[in-house]
PDB file as gemmi writes it, atoms N, CA and C in Angstrom:
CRYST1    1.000    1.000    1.000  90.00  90.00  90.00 P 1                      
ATOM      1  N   UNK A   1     -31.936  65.676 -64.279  1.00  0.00           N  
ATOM      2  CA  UNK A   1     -31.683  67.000 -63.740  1.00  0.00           C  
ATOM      3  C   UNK A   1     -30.487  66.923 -62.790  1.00  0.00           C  
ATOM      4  N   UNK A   2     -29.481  68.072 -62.963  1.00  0.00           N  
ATOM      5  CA  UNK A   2     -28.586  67.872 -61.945  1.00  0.00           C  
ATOM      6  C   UNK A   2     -28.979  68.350 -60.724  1.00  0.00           C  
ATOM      7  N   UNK A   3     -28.099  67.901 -59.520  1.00  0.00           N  
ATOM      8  CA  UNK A   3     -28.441  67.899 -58.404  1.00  0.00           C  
ATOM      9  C   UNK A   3     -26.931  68.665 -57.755  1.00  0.00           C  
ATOM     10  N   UNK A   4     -27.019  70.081 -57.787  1.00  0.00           N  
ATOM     11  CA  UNK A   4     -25.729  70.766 -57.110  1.00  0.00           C  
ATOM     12  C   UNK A   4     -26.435  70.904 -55.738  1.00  0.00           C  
ATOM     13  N   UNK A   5     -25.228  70.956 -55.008  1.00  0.00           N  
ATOM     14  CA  UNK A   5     -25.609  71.058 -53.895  1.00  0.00           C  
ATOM     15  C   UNK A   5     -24.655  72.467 -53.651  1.00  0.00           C  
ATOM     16  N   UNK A   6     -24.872  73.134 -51.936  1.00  0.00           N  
ATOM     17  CA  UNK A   6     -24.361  73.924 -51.481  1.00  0.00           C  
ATOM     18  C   UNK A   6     -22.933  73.649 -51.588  1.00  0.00           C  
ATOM     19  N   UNK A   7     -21.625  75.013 -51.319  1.00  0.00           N  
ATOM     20  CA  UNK A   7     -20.355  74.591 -51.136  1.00  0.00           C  
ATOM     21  C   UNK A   7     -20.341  74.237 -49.886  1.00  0.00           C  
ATOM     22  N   UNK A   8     -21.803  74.751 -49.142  1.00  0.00           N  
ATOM     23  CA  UNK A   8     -21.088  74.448 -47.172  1.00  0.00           C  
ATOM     24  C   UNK A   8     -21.015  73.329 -47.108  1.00  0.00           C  
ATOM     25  N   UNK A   9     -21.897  72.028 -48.043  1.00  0.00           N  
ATOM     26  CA  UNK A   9     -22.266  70.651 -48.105  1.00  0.00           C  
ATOM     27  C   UNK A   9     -21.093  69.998 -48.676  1.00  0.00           C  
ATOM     28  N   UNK A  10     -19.487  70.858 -49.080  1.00  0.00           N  
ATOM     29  CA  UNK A  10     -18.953  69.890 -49.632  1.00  0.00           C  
ATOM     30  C   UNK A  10     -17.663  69.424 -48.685  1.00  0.00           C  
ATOM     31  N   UNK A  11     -17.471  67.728 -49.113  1.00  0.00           N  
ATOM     32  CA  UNK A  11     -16.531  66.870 -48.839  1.00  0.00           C  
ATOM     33  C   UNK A  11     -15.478  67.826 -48.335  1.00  0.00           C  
ATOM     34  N   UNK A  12     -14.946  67.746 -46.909  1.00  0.00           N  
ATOM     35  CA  UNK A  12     -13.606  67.984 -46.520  1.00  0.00           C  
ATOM     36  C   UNK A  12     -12.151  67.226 -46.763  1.00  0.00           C  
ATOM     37  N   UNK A  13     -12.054  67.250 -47.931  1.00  0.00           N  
ATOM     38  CA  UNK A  13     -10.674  66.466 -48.412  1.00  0.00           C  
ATOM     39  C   UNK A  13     -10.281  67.010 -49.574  1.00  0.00           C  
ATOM     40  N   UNK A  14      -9.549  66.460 -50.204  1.00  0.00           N  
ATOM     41  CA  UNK A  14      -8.215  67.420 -51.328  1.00  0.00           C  
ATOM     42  C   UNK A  14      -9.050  66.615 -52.502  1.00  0.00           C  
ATOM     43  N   UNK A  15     -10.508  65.923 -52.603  1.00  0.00           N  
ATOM     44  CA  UNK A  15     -10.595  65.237 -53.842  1.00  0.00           C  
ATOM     45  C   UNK A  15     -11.175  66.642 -54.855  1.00  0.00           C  
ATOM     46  N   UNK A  16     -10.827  66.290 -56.190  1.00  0.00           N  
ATOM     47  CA  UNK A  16     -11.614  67.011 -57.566  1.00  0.00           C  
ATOM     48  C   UNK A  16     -13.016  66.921 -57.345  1.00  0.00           C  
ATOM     49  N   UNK A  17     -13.961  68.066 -57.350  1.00  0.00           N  
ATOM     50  CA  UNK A  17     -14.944  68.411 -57.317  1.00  0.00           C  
ATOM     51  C   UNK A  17     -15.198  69.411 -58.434  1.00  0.00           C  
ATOM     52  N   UNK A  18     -16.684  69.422 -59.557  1.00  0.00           N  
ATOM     53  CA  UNK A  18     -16.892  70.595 -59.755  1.00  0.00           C  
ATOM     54  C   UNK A  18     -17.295  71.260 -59.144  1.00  0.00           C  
ATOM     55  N   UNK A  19     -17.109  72.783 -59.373  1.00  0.00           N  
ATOM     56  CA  UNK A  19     -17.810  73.877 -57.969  1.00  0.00           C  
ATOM     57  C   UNK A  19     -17.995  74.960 -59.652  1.00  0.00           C  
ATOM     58  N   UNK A  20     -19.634  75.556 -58.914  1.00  0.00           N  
ATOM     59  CA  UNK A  20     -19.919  76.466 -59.982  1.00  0.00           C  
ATOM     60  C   UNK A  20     -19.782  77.944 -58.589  1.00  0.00           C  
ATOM     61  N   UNK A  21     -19.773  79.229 -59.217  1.00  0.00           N  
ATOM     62  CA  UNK A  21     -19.228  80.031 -58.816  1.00  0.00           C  
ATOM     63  C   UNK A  21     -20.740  81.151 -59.377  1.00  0.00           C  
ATOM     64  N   UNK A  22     -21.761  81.526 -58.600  1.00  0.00           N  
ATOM     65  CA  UNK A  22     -22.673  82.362 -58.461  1.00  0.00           C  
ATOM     66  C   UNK A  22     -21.712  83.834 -58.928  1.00  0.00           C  
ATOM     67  N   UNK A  23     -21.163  84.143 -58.394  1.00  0.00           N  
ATOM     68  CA  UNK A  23     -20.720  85.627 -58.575  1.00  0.00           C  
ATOM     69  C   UNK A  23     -20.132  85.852 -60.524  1.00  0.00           C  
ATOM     70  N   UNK A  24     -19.920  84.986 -61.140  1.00  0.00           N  
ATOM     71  CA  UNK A  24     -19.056  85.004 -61.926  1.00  0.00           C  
ATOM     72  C   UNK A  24     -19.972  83.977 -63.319  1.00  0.00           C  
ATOM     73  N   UNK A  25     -20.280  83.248 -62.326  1.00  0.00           N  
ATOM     74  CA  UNK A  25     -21.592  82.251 -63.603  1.00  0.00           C  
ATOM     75  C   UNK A  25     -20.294  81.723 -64.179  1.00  0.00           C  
ATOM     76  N   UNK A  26     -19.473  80.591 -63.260  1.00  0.00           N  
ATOM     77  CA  UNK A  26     -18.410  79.868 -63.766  1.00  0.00           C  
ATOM     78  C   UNK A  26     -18.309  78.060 -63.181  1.00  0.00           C  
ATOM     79  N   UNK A  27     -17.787  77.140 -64.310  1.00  0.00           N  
ATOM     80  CA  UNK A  27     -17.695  76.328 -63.370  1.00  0.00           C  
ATOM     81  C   UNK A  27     -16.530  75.701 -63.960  1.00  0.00           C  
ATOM     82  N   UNK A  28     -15.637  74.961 -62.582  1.00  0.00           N  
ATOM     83  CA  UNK A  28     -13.997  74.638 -62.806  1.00  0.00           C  
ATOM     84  C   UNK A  28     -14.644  73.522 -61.682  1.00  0.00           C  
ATOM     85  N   UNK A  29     -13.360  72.347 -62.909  1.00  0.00           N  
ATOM     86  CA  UNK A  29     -13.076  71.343 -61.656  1.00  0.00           C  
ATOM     87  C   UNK A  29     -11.713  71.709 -60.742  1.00  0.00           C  
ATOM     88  N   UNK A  30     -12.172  71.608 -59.508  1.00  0.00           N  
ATOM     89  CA  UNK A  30     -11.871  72.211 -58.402  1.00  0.00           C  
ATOM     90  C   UNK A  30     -11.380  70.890 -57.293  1.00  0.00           C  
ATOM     91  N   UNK A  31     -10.585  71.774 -56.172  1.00  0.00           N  
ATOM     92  CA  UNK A  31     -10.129  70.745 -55.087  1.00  0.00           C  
ATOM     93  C   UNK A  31      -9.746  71.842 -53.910  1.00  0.00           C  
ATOM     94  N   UNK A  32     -10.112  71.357 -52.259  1.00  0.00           N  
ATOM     95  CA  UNK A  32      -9.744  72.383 -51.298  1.00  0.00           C  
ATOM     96  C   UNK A  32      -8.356  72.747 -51.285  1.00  0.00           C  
ATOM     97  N   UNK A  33      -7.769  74.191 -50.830  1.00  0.00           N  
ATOM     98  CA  UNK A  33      -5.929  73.815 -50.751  1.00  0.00           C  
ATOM     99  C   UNK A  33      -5.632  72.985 -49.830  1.00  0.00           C  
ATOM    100  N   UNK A  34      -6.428  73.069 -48.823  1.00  0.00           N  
ATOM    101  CA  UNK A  34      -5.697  72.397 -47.613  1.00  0.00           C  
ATOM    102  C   UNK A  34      -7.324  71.334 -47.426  1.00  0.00           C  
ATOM    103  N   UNK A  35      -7.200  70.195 -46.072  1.00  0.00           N  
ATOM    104  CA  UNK A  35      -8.086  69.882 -45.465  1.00  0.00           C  
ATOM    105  C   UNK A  35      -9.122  70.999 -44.475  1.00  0.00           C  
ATOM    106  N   UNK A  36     -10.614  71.527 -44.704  1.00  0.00           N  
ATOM    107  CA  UNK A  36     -11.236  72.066 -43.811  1.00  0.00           C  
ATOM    108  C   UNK A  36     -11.067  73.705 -44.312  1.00  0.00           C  
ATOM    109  N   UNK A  37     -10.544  73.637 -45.947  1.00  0.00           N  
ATOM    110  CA  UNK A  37      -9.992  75.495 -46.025  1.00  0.00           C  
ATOM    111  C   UNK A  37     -11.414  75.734 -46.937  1.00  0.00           C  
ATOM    112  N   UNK A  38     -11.846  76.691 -46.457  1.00  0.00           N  
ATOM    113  CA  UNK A  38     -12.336  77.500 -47.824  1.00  0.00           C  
ATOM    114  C   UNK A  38     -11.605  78.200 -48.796  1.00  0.00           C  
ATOM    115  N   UNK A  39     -10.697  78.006 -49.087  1.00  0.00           N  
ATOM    116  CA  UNK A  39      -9.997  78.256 -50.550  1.00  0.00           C  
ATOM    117  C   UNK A  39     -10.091  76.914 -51.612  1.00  0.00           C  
ATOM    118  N   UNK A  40     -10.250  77.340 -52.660  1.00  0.00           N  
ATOM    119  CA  UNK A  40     -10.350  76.468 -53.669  1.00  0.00           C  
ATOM    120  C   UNK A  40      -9.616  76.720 -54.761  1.00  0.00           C  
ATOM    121  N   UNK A  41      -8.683  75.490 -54.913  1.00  0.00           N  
ATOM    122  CA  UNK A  41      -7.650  76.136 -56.426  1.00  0.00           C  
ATOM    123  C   UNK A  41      -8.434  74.660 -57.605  1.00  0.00           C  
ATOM    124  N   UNK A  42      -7.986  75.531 -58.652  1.00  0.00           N  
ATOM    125  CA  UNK A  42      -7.926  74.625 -59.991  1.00  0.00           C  
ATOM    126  C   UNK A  42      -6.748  74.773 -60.804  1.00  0.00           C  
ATOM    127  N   UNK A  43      -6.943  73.184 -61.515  1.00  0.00           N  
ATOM    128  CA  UNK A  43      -5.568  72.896 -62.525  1.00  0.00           C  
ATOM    129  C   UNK A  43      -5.707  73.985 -63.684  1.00  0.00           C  
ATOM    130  N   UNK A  44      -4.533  73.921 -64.237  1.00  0.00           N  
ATOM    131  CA  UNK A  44      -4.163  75.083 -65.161  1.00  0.00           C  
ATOM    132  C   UNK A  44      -2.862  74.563 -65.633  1.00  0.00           C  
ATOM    133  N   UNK A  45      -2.907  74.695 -67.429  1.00  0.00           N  
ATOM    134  CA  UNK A  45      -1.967  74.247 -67.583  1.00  0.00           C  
ATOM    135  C   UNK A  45      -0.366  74.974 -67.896  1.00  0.00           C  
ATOM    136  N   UNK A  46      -0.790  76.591 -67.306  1.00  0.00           N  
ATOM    137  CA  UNK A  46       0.452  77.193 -67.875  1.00  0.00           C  
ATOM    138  C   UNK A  46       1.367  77.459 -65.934  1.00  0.00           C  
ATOM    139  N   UNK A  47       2.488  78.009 -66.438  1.00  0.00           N  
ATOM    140  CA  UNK A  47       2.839  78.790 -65.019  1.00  0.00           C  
ATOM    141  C   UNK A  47       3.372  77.734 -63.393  1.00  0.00           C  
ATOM    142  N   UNK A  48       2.573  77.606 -62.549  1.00  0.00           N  
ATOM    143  CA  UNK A  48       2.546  76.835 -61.495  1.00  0.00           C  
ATOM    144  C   UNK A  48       2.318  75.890 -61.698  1.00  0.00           C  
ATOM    145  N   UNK A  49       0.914  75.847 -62.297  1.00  0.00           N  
ATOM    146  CA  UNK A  49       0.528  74.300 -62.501  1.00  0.00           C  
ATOM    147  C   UNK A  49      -1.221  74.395 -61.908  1.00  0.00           C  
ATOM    148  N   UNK A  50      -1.097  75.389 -61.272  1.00  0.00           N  
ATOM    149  CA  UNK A  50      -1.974  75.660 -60.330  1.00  0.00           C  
ATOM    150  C   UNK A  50      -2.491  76.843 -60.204  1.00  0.00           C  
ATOM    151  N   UNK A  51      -3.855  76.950 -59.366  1.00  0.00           N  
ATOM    152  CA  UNK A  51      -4.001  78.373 -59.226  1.00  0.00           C  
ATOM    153  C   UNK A  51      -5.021  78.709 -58.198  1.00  0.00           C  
ATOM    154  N   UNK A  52      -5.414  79.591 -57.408  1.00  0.00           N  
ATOM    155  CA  UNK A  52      -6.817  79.803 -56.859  1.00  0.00           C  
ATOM    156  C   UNK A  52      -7.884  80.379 -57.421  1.00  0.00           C  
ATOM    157  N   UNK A  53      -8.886  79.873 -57.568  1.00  0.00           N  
ATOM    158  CA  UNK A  53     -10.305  80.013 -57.827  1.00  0.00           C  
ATOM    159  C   UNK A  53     -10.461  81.573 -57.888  1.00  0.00           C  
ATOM    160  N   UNK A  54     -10.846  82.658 -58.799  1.00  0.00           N  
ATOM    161  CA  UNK A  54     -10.797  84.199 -58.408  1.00  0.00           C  
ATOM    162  C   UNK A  54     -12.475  84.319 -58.277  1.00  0.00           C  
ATOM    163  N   UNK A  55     -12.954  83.200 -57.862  1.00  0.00           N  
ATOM    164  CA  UNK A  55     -14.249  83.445 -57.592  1.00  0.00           C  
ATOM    165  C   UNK A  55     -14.641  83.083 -56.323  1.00  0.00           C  
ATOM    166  N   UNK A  56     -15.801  82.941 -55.686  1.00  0.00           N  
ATOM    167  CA  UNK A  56     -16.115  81.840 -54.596  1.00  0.00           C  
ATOM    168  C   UNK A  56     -16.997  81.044 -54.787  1.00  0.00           C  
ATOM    169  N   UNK A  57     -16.666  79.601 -55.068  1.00  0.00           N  
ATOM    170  CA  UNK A  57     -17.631  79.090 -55.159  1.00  0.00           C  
ATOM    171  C   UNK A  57     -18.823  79.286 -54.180  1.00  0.00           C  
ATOM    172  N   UNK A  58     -19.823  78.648 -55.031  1.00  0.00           N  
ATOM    173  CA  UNK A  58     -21.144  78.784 -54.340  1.00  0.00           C  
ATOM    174  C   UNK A  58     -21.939  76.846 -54.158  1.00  0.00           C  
ATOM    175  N   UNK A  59     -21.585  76.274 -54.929  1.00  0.00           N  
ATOM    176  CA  UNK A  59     -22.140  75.034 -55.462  1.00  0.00           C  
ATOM    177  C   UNK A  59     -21.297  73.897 -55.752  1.00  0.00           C  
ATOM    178  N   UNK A  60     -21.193  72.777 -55.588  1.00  0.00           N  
ATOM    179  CA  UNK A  60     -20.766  71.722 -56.112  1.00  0.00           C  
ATOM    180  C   UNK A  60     -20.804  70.655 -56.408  1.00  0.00           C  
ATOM    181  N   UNK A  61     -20.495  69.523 -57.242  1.00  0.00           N  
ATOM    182  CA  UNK A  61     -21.145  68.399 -57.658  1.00  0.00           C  
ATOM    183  C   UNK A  61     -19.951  67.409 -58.258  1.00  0.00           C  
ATOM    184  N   UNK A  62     -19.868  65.871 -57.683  1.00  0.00           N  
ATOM    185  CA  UNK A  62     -19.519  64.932 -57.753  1.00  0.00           C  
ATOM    186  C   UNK A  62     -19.126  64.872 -59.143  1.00  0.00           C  
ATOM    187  N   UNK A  63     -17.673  64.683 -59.800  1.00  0.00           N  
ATOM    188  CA  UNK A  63     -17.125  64.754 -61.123  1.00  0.00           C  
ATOM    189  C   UNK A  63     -17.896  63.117 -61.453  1.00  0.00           C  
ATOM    190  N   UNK A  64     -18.041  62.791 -62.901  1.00  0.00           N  
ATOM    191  CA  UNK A  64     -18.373  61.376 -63.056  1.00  0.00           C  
ATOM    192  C   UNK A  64     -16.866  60.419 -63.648  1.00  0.00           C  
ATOM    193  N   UNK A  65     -17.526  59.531 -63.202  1.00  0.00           N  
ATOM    194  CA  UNK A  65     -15.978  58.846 -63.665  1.00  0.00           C  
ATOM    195  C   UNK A  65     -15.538  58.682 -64.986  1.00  0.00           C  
ATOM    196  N   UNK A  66     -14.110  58.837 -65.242  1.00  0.00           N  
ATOM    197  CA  UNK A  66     -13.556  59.056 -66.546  1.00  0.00           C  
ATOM    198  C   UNK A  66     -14.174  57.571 -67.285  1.00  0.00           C  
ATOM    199  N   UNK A  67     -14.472  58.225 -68.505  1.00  0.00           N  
ATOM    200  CA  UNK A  67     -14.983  57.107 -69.798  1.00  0.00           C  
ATOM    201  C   UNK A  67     -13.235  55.657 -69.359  1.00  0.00           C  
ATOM    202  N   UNK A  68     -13.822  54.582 -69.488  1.00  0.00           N  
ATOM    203  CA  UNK A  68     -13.076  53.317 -69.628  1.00  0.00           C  
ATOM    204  C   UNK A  68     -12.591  53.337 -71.131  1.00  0.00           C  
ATOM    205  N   UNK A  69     -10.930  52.534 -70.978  1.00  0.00           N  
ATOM    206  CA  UNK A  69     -10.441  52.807 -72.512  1.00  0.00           C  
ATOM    207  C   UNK A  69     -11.107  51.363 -73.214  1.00  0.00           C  
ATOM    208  N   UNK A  70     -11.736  51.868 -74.591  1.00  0.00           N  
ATOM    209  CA  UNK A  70     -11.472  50.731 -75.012  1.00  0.00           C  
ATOM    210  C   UNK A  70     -10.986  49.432 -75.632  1.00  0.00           C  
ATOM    211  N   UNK A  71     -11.555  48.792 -75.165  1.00  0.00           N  
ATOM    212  CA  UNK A  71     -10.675  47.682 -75.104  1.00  0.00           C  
ATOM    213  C   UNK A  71     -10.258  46.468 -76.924  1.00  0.00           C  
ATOM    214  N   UNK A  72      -9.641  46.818 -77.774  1.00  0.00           N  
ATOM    215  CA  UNK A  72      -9.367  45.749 -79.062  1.00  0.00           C  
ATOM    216  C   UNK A  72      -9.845  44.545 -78.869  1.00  0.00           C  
ATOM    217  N   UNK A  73     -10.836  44.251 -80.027  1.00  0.00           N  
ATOM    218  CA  UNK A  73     -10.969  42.738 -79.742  1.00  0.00           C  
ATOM    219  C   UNK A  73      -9.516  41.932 -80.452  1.00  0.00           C  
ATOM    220  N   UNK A  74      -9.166  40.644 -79.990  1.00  0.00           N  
ATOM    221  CA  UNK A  74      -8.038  40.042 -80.879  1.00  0.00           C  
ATOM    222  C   UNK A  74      -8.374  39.532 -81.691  1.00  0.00           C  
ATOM    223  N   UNK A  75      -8.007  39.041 -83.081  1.00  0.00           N  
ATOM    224  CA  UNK A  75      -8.661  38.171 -84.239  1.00  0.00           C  
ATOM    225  C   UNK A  75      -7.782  37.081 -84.254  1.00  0.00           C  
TER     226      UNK A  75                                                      
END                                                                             
């Protein structure tokens, strides 16, 4: 079972977080703009590059770490 927690509970730093969004029933991996902001932007690949969240998050949860490449055996 996942375990989201509150947005008030999340990490004050610029790392990728998912955040699901109550108002909208959405979820984006997400990062603060600044240190200590309640604004939240996500990647996007057209335009800026970037964008802000048109929701507010409500929730968020620890991304898991990217799959390892694998590795060829040699013969």
């Amino acid at each position: 079972m996942t375990m989201w927690k509150s947005i008030d509970s999340a990490p004050d730093d610029l790392n990728d977080y998912l955040v699901f969004c109550e108002d909208t029933d959405e979820m984006f991996v997400a990062f603060r703009m600044s240190p200590g902001s309640s604004l939240w932007a996500y990647a996007r690949s057209s335009g800026s590059g970037w964008g802000e969240i048109c929701c507010r998050p409500s929730h968020w949860y620890v991304l898991p770490d990217a799959p390892k490449p694998k590795v060829e055996e040699r013969v």
